[in-house]
N, CA, C and O of each residue as an XYZ file, in Angstrom:
216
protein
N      90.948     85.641     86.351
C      91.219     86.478     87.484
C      92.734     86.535     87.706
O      93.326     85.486     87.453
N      93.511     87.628     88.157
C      94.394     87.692     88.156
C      95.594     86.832     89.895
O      95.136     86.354     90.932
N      96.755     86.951     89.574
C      97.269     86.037     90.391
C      98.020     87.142     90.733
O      98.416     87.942     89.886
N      98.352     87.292     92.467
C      99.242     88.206     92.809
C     100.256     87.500     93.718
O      99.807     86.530     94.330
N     101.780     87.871     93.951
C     102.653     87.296     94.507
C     103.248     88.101     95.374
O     103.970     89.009     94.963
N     102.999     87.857     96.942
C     103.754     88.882     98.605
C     104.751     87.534     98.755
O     104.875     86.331     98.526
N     105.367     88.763     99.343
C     106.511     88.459    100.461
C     105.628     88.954    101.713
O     104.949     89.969    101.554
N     105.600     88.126    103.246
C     105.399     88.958    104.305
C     106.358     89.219    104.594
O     107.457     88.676    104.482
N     105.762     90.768    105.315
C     106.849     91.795    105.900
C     107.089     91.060    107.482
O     108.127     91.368    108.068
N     106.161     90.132    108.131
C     106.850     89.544    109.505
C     107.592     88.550    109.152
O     108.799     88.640    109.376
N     107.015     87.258    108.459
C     107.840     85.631    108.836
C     109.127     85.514    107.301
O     110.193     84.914    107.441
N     108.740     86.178    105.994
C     109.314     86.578    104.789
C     108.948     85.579    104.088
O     109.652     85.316    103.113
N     107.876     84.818    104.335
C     107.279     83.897    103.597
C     106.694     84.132    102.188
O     105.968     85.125    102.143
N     106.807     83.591    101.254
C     106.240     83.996     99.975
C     104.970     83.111     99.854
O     104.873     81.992    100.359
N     103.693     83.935     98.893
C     102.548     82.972     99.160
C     101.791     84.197     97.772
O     101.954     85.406     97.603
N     101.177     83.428     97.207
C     100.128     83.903     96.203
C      98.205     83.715     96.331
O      97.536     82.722     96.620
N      97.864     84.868     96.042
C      96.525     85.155     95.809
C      96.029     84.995     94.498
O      96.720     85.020     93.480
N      94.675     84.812     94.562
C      94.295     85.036     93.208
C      92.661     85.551     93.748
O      91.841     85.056     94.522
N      92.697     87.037     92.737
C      91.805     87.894     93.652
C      91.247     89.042     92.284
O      92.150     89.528     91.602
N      90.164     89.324     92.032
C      90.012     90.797     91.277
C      90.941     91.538     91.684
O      91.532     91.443     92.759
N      91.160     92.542     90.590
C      91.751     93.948     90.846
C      90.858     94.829     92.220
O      91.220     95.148     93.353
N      89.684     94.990     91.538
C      89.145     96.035     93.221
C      89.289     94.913     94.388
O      89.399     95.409     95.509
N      89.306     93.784     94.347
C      89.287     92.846     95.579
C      91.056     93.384     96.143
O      91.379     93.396     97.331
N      91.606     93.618     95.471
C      93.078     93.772     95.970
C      93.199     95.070     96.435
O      93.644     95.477     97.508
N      92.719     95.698     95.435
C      92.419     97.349     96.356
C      91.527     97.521     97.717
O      91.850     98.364     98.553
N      90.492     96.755     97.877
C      89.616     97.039     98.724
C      90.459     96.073    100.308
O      90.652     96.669    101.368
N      90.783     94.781    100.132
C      91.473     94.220    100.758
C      91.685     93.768    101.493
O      91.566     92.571    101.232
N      92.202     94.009    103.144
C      93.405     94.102    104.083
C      93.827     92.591    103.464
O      92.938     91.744    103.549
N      94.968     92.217    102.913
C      95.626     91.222    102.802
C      96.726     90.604    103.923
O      97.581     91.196    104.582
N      96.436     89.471    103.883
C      97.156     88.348    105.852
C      98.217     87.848    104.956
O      98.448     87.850    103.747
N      98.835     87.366    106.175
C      99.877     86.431    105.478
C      99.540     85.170    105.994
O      99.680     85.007    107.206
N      99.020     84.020    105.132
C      98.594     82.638    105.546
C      99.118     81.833    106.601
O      98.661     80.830    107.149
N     100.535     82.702    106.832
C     101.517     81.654    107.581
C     101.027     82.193    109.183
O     100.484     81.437    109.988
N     101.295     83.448    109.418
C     101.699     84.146    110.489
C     100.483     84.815    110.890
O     100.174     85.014    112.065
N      99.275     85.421    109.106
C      98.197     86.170    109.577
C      98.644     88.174    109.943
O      97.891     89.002    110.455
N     100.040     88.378    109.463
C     100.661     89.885    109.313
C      99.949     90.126    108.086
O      99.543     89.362    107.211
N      99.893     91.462    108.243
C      99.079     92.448    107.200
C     100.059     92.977    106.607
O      99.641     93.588    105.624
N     101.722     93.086    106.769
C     102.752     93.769    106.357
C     103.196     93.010    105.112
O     103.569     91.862    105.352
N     103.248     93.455    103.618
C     103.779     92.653    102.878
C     104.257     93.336    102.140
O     104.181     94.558    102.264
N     104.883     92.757    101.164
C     106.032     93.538     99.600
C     105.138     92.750     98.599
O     104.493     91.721     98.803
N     105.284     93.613     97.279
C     105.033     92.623     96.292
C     105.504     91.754     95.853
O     106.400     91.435     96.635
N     105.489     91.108     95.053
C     106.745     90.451     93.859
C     106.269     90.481     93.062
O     105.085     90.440     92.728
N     107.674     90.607     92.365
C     107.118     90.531     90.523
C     107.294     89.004     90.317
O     107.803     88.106     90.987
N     106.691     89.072     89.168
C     106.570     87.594     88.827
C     106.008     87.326     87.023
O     105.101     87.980     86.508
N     106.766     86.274     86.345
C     106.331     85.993     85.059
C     104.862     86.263     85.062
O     104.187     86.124     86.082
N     104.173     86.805     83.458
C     103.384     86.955     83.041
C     102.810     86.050     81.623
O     103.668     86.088     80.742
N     101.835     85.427     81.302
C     102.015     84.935     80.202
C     100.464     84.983     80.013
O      99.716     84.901     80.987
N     100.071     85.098     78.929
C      98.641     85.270     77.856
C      98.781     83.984     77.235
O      99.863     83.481     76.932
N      97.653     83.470     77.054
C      96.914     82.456     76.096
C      95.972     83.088     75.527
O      95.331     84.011     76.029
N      95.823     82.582     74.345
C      95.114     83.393     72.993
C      94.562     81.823     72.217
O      95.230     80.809     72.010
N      93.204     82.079     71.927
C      92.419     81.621     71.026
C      93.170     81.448     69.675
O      93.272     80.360     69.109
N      93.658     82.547     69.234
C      94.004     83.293     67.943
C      95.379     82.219     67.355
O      96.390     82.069     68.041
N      95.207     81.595     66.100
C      96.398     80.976     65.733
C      97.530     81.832     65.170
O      97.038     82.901     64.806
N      98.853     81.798     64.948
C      99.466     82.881     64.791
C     100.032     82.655     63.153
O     100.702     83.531     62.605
C-alpha cells in the first residue's frame, strides 16, 4: 500500500499516511496534530524492492 507525505496547511506539521489510492481520493484527510483538513503534499523518496536478481 502506498505511503503519502502532508504538510498541514494550519499547525505546518509534517505527518504520513499509508492509505490505497481510491482511499486518498475518496478521503477528507486531518491533520493528527491539530485535526485541519488543509494540507500540501510532499514529495518524498521512492524506492522498489524486487524479487528479481539483477
Amino acid at each position: 500500500m502506498p505511503t503519502y507525505d502532508f504538510r498541514c496547511g494550519g499547525c505546518r506539521k509534517k505527518y504520513t499516511l499509508t492509505m490505497s489510492i481510491t482511499d486518498r481520493d475518496r478521503k477528507r484527510i486531518k491533520c493528527p496534530k491539530c485535526g485541519s483538513s488543509k494540507k500540501e503534499a510532499v514529495f518524498s523518496s521512492f524506492f522498489a524492492k524486487t524479487s528479481r536478481k539483477s
